[in-house]
OpenMM code with the backbone's topology and positions (N, CA, C; nanometers):
from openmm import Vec3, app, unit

residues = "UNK UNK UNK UNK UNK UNK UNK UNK UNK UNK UNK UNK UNK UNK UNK UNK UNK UNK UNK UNK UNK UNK UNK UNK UNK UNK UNK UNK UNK UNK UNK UNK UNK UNK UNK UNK UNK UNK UNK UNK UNK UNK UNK UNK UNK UNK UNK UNK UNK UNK UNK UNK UNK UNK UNK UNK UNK UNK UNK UNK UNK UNK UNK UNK UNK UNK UNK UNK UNK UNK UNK UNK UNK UNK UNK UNK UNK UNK UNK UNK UNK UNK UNK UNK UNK UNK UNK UNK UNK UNK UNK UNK UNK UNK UNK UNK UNK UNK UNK UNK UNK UNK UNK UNK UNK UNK UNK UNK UNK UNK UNK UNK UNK UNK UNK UNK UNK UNK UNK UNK UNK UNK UNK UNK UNK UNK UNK UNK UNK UNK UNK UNK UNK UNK UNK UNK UNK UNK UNK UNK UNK UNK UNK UNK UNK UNK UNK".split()
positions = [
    Vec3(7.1127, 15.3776, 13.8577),
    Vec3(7.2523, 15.3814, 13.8991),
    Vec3(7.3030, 15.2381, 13.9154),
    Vec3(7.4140, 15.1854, 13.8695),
    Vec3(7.4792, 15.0757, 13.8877),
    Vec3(7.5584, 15.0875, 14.0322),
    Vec3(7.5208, 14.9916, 14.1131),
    Vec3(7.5849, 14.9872, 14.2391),
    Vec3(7.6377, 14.8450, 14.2358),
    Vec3(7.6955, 14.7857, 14.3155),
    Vec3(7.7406, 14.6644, 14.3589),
    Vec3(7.6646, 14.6151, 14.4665),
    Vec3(7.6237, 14.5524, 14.4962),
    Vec3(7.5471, 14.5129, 14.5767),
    Vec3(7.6485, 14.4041, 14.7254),
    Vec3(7.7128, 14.3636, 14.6562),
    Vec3(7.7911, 14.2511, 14.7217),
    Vec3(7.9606, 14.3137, 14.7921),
    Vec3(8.0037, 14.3888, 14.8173),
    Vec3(8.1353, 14.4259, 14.9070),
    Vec3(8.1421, 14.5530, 14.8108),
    Vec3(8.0451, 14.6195, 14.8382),
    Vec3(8.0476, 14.7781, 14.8062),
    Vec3(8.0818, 14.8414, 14.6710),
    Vec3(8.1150, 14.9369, 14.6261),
    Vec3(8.1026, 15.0135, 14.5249),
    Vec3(8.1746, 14.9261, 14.4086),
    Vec3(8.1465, 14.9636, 14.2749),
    Vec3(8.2307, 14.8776, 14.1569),
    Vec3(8.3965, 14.9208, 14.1550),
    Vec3(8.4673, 14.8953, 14.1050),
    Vec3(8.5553, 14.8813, 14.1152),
    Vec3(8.6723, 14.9466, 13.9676),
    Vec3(8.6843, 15.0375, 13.9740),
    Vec3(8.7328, 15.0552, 13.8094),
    Vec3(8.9022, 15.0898, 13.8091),
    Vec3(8.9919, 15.0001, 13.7513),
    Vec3(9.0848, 15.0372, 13.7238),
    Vec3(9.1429, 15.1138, 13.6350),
    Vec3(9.1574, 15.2256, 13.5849),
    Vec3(9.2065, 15.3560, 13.5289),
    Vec3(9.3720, 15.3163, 13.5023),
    Vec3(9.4202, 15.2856, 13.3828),
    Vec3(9.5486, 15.3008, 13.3722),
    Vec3(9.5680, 15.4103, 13.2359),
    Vec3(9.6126, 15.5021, 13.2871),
    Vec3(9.6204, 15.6153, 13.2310),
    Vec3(9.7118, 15.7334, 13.2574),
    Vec3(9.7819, 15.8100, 13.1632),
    Vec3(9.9097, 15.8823, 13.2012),
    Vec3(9.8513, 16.0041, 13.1898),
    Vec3(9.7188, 16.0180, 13.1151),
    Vec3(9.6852, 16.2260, 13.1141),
    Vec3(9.5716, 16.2286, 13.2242),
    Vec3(9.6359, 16.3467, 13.3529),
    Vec3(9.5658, 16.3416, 13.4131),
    Vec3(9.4285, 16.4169, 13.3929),
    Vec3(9.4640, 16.4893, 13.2890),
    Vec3(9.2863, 16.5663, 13.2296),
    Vec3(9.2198, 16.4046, 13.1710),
    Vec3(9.2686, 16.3389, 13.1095),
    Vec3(9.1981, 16.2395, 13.0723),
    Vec3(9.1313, 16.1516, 13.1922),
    Vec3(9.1994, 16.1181, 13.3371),
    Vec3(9.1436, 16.1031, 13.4143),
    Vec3(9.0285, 16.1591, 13.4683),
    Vec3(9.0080, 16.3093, 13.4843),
    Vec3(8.9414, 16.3948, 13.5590),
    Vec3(8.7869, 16.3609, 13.4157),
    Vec3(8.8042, 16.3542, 13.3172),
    Vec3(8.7115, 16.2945, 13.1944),
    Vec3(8.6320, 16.2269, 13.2495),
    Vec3(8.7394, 16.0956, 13.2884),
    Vec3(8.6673, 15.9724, 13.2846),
    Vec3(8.5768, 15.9882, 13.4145),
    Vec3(8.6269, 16.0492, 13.4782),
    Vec3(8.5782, 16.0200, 13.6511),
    Vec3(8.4131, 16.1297, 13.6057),
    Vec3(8.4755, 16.2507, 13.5493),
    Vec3(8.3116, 16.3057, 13.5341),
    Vec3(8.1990, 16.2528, 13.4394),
    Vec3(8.2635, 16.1383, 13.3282),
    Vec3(8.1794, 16.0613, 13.2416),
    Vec3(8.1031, 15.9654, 13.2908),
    Vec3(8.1995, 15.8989, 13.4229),
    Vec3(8.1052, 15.8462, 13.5232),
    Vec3(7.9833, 15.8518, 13.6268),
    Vec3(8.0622, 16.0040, 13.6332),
    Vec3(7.9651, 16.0104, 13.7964),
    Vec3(7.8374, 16.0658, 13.7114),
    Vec3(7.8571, 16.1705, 13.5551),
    Vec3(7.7367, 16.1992, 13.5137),
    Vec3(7.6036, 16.0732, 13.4717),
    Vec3(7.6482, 15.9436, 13.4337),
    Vec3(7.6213, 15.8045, 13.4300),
    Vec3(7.5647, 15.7697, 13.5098),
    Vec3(7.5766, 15.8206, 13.6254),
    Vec3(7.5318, 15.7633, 13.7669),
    Vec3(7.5801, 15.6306, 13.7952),
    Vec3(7.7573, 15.6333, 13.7632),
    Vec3(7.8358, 15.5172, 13.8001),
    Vec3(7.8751, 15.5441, 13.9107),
    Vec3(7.8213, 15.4646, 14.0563),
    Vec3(7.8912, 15.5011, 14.1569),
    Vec3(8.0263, 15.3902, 14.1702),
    Vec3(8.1244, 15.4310, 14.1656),
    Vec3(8.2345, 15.4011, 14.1422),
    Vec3(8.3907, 15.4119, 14.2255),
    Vec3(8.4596, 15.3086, 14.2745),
    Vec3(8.6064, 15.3379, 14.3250),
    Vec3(8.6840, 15.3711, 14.2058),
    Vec3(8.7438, 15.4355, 14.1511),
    Vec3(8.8588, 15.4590, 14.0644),
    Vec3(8.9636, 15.4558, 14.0924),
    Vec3(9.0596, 15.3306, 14.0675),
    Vec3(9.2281, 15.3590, 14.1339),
    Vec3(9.2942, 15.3758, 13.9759),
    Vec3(9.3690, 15.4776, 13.9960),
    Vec3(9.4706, 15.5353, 13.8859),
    Vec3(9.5819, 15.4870, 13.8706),
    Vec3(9.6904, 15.3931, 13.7866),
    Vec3(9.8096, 15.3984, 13.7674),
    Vec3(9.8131, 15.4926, 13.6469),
    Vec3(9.9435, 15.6091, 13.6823),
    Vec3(9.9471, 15.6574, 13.5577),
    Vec3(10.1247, 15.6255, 13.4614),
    Vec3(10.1583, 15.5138, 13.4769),
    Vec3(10.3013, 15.4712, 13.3957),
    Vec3(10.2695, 15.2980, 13.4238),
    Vec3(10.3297, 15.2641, 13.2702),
    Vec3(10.3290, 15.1127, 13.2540),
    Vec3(10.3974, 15.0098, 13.3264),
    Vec3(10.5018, 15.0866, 13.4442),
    Vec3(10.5885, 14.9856, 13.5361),
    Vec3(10.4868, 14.9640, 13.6520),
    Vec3(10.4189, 15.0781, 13.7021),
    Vec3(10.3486, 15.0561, 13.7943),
    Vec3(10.2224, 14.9557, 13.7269),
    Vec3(10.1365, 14.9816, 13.6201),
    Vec3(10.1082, 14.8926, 13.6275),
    Vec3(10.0748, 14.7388, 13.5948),
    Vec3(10.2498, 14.7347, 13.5254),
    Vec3(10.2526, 14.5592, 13.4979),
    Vec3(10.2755, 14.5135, 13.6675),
    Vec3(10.2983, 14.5832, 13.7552),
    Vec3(10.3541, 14.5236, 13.8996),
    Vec3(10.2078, 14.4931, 13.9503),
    Vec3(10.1328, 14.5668, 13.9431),
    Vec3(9.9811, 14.5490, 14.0092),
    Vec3(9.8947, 14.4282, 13.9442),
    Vec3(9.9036, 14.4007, 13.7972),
    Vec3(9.8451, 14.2798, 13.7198),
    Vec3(9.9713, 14.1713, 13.7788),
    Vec3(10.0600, 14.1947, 13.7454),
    Vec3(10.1413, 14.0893, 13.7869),
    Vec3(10.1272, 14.0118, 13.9170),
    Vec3(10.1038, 14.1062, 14.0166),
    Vec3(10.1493, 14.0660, 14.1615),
    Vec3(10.0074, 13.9665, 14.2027),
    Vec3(10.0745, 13.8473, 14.2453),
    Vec3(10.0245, 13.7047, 14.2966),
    Vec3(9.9061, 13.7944, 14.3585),
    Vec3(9.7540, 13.7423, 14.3657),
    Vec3(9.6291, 13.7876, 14.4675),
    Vec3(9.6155, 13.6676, 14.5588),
    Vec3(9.6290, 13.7180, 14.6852),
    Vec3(9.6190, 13.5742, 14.8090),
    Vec3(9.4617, 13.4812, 14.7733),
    Vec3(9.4334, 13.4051, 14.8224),
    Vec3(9.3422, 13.3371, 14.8483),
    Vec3(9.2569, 13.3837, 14.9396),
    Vec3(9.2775, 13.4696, 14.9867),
    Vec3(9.1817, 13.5257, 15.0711),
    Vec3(9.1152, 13.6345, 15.0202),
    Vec3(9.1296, 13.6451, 14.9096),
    Vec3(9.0075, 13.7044, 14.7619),
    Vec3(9.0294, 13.7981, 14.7762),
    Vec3(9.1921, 13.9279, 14.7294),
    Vec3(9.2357, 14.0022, 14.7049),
    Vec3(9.1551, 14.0420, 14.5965),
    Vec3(9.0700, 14.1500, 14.6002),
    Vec3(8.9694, 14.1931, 14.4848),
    Vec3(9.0547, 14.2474, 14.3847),
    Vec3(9.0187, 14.2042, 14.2316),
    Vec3(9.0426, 14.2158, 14.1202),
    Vec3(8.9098, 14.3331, 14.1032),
    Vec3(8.9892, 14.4330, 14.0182),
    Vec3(8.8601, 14.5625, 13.9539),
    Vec3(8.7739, 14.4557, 13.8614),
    Vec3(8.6066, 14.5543, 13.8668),
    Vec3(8.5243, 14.5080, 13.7715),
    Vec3(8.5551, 14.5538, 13.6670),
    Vec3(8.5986, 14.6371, 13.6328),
    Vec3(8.6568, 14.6997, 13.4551),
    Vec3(8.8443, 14.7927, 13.4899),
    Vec3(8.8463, 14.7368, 13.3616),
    Vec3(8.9952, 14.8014, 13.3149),
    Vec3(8.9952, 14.9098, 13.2228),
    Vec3(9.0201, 15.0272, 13.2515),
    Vec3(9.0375, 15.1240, 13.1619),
    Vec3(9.1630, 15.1151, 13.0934),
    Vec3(9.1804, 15.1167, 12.9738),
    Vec3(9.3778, 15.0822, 12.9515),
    Vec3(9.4202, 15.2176, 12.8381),
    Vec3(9.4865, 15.2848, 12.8422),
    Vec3(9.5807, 15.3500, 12.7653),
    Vec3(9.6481, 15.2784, 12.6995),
    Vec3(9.6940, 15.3034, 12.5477),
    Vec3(9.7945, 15.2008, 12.5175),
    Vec3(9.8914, 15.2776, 12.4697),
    Vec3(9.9273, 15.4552, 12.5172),
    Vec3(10.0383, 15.5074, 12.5274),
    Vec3(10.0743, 15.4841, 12.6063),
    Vec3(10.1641, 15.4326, 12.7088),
    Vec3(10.1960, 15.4826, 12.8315),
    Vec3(10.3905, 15.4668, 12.8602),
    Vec3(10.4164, 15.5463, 12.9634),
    Vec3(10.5485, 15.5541, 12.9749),
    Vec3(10.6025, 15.3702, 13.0195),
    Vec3(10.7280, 15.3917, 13.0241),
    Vec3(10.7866, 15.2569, 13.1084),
    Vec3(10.7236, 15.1274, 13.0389),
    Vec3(10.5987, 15.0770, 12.9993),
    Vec3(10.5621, 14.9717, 12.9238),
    Vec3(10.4136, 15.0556, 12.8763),
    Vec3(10.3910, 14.9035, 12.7501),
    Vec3(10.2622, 14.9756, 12.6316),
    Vec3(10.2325, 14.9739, 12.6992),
    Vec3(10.0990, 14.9783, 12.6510),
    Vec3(9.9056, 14.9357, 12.7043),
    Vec3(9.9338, 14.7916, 12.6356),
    Vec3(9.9725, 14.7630, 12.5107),
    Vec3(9.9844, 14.5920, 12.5011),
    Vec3(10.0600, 14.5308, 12.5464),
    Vec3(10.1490, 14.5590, 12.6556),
    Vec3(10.2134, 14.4614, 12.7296),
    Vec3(10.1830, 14.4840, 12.8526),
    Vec3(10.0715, 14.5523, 12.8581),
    Vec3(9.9663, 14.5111, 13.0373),
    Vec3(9.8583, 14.4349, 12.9853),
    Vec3(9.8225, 14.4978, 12.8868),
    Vec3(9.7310, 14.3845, 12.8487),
    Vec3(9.7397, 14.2387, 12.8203),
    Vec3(9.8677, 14.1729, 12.8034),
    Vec3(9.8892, 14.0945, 12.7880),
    Vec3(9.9319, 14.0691, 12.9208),
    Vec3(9.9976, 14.1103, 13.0138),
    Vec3(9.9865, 14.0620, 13.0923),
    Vec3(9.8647, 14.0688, 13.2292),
    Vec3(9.7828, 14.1561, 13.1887),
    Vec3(9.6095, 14.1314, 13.2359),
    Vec3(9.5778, 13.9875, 13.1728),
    Vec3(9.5846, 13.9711, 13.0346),
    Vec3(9.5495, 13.8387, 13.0150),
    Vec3(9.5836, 13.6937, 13.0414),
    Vec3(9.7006, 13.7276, 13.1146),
    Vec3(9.7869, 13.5877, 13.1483),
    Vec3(9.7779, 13.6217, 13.2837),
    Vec3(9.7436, 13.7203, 13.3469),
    Vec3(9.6700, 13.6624, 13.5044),
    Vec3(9.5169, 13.5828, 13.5024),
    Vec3(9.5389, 13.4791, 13.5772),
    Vec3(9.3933, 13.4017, 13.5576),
    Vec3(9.3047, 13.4731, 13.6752),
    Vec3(9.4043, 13.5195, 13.7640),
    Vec3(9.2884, 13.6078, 13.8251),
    Vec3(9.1848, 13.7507, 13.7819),
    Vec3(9.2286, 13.8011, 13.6851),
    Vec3(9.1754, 13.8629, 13.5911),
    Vec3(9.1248, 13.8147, 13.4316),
    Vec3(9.1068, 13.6623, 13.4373),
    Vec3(9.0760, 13.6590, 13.3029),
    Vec3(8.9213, 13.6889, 13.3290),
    Vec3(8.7915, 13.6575, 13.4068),
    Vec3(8.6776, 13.7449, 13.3468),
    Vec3(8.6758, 13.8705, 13.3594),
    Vec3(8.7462, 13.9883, 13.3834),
    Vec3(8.7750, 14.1115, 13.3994),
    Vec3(8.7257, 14.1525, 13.2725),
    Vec3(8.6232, 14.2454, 13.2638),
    Vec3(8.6301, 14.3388, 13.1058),
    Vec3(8.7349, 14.4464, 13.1504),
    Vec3(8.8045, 14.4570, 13.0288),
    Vec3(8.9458, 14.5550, 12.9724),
    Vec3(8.8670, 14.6200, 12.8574),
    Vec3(8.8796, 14.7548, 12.8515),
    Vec3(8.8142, 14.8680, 12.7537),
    Vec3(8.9371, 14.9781, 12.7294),
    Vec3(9.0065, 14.9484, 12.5958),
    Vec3(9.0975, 15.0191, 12.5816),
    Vec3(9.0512, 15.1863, 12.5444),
    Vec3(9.1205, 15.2838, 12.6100),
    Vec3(9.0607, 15.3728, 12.5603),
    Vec3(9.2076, 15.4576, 12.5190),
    Vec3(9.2134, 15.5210, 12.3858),
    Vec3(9.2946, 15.5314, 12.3679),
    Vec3(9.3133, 15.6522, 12.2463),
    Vec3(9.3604, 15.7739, 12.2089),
    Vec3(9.3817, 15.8734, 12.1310),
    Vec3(9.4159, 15.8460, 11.9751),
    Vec3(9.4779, 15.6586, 11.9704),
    Vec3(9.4646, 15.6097, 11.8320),
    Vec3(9.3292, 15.5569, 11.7522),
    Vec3(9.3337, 15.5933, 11.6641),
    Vec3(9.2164, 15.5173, 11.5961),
    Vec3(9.2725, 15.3922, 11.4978),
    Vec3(9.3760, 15.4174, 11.4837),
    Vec3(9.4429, 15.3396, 11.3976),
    Vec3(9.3968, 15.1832, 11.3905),
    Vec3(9.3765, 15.1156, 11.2229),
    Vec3(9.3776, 15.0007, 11.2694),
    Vec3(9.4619, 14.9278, 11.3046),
    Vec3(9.5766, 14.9603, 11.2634),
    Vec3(9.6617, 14.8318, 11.2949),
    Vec3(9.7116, 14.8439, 11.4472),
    Vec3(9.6536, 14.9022, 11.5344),
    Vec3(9.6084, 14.9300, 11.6710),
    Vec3(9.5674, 14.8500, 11.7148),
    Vec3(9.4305, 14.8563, 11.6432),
    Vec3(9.2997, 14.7775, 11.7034),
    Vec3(9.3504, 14.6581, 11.6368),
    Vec3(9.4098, 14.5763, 11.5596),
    Vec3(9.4527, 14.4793, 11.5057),
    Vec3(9.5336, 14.4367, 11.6085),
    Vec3(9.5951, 14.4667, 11.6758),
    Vec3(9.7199, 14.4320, 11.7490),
    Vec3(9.6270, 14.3717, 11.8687),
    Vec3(9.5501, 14.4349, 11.8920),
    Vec3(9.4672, 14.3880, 12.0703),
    Vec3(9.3220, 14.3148, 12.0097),
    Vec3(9.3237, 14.2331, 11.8895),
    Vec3(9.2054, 14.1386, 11.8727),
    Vec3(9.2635, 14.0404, 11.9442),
    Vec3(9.3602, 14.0019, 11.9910),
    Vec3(9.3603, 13.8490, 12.0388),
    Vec3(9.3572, 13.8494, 12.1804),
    Vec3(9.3540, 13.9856, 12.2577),
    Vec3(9.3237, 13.9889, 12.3937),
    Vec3(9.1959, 13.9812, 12.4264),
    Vec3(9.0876, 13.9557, 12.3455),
    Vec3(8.9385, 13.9538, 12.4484),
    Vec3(8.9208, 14.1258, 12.4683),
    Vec3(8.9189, 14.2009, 12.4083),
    Vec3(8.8797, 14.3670, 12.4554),
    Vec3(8.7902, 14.3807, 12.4539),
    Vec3(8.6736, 14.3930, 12.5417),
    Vec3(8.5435, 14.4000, 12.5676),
    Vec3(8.5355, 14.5628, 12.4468),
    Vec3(8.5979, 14.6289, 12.4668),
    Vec3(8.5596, 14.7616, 12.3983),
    Vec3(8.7357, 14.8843, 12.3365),
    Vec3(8.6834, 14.8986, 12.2379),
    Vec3(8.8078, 14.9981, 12.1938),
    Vec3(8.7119, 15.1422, 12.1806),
    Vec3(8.7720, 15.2223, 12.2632),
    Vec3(8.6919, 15.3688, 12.2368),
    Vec3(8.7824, 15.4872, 12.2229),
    Vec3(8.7915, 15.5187, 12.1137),
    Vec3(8.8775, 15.6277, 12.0654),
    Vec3(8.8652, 15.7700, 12.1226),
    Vec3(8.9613, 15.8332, 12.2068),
    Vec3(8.9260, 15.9104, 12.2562),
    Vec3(8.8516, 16.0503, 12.1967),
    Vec3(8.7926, 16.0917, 12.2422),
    Vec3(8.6585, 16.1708, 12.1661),
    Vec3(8.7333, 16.3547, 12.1501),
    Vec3(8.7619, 16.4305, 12.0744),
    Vec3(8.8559, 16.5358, 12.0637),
    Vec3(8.7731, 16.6906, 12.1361),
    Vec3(8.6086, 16.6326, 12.2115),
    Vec3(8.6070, 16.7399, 12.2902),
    Vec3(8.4912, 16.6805, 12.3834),
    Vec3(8.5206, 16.7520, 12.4873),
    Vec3(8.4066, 16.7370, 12.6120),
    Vec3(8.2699, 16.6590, 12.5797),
    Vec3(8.1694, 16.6811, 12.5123),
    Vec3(8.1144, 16.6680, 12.4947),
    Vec3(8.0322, 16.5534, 12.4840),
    Vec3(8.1737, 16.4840, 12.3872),
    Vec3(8.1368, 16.3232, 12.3195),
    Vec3(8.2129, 16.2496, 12.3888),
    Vec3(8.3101, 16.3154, 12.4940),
    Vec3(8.4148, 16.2785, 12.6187),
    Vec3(8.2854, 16.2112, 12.7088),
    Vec3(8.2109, 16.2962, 12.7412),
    Vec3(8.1181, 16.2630, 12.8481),
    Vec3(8.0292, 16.1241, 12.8448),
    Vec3(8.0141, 16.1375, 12.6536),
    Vec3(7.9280, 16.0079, 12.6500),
    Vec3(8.0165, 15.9239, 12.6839),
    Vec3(8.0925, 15.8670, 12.7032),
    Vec3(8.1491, 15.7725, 12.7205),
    Vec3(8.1289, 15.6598, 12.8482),
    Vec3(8.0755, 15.7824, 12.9614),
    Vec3(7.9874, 15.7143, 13.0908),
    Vec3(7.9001, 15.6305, 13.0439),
    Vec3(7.8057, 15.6525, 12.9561),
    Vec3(7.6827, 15.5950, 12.9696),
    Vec3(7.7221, 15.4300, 12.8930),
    Vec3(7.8282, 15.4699, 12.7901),
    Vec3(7.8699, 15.3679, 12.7302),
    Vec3(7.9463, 15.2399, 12.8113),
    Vec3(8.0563, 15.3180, 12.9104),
    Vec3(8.0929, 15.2463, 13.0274),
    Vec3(7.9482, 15.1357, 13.1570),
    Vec3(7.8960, 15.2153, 13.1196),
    Vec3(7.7643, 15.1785, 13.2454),
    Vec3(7.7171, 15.0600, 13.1791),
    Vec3(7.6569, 15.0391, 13.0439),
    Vec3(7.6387, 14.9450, 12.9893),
    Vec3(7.6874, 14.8376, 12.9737),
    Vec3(7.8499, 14.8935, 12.9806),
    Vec3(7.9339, 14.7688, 12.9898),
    Vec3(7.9493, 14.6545, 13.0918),
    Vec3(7.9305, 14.7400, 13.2124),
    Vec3(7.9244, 14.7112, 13.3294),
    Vec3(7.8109, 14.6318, 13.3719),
    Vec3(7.6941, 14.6649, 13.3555),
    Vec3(7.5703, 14.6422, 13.3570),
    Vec3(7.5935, 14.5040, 13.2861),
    Vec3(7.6157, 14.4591, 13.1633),
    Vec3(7.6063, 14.3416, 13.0858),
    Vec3(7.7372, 14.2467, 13.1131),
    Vec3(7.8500, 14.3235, 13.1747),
    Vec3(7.9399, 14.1825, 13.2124),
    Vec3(7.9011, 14.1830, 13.3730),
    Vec3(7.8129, 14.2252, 13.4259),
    Vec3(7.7628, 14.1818, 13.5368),
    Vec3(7.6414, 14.0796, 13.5623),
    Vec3(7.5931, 14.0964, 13.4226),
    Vec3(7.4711, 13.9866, 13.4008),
    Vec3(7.4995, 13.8640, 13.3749),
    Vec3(7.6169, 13.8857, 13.2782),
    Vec3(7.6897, 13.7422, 13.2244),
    Vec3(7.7763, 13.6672, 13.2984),
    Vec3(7.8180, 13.7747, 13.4124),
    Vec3(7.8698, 13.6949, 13.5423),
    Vec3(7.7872, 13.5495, 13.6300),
    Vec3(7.7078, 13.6146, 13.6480),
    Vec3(7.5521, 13.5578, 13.7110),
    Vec3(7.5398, 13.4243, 13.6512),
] * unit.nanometer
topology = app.Topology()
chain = topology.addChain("A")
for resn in residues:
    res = topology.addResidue(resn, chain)
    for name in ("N", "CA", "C"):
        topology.addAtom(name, app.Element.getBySymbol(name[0]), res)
């Protein structure tokens, strides 16, 4: 099980508008044995305000991973992502777009953000689920490279 060792559980930001796609992710995790906080924005105003908004100096925790939609209402997924990337308080943050396009000129559009991972959403339960173990790994290795 991936735990945090240092100010408690990991930290995963979920920006995402289907809430079955949420309830996914959260069981792709916990089957992973990701013990995990999950905070949800599900529309793009809420969350360019949350990347945007100044973090005090008194070490306002930034999530260990970004889940990103790049449908979302009110703004993309590439204009949080871009503005995930122009917060320096999130530039070592892994961002893992997960997203119902496969398209390339998709995945073309978000090569110049640093995307630790593009994972196309999977069209049933099943291959939905793997997606934990794939997440865990991620986690696991930008936690090493932290170090």
């Amino acid at each position: 099980m991936i735990e945090r060792t240092d100010a408690g559980k990991i930290r995963i930001l979920v920006i995402e508008d289907n809430p079955g796609d949420v309830e996914l992710i959260r069981m792709a995790l916990e089957l992973a044995g990701v013990d995990c906080d999950l905070q949800v924005i599900d529309e793009g105003e809420g969350a360019m305000a949350y990347v945007q908004r100044p973090r005090n100096s008194a070490g306002e925790q930034v999530p260990d991973l970004v889940l990103l939609d790049l449908n979302l209402p009110k703004h993309s997924g590439l204009e949080i992502l871009e503005a995930i990337r122009g917060n320096q308080a999130f530039a070592s943050v892994p961002v893992t777009v997960l997203s119902s396009s496969s398209s390339r000129r998709d995945r073309a559009k978000i090569e110049d953000f640093k995307v630790a991972m593009y994972i196309t959403k999977p069209p049933d339960l099943e291959e939905f689920l793997k997606i934990g173990p794939t997440l865990k790994d991620l986690l696991a290795n930008s936690k090493a490279t932290a170090r």
